[in-house]
N, C-alpha and C positions, 0 to 999 in steps of 0.2 A: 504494500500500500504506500509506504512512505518511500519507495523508491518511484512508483509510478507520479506519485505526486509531485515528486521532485525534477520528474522528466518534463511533465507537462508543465510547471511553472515558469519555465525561459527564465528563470536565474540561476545563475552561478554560487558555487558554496560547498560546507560541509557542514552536512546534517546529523545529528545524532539522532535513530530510531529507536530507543529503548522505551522503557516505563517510565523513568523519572523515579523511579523509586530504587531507595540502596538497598544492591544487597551483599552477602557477601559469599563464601568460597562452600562453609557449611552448608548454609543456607540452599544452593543452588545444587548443592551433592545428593542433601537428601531429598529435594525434588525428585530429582532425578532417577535416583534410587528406587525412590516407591514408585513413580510411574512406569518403571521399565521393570518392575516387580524383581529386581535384581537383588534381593536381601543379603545374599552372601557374600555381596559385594563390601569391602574391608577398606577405610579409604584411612591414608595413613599419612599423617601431618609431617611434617618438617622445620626446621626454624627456617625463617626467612632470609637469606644470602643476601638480601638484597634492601639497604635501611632504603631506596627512590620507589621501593613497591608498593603498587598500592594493596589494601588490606581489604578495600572494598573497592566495590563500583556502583555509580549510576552516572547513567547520560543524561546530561542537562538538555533537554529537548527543548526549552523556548524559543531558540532562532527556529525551528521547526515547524511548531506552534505559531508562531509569527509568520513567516514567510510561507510555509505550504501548508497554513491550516490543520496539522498534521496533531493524529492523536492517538495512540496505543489503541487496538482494539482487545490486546488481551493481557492478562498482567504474567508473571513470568512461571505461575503454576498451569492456569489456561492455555499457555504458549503450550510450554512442555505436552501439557495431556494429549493436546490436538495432534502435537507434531508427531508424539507418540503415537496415539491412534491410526496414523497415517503411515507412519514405515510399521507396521505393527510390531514392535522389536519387543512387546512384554513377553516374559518370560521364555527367552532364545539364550540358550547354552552357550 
């Protein structure tokens, strides 16, 4: 969507398409996890190498919102579900 939008608007730029909402590494694992019914799956921390990493993310969508009217249609557990439903990868060995 926010790519088409961005086609058809004849301006130039970089657009951020996310949610606008933080999240972080947890967060987006165990999404993931239970949509893809993968429980066995063991997700194993490490200290960060890196003090310029970020810890979280979200995309500031306002120039987005501004310029191509642009607005998430799903937040990032709906994202997951759908996208999941669609390669149907739940519960694949």
């Amino acid at each position: 969507k926010g790519n088409i939008l961005a086609a058809l608007s004849g301006k130039n730029g970089i657009y951020n398409l996310g949610t606008g909402i933080k999240r972080n590494f947890s967060d987006m694992m165990k999404i993931l996890v239970n949509e893809t019914q993968q429980n066995s799956i063991t997700i194993n921390y490490i200290n960060n190498p890196y003090p310029f990493f970020q810890n979280n993310t979200m995309a500031d969508i306002s120039k987005s919102f501004d310029d191509l009217n642009y607005s998430p249609d799903f937040t990032f557990e709906t994202g997951i579900a759908k996208y999941v439903s669609v390669l149907n990868v739940s519960n694949v060995e």
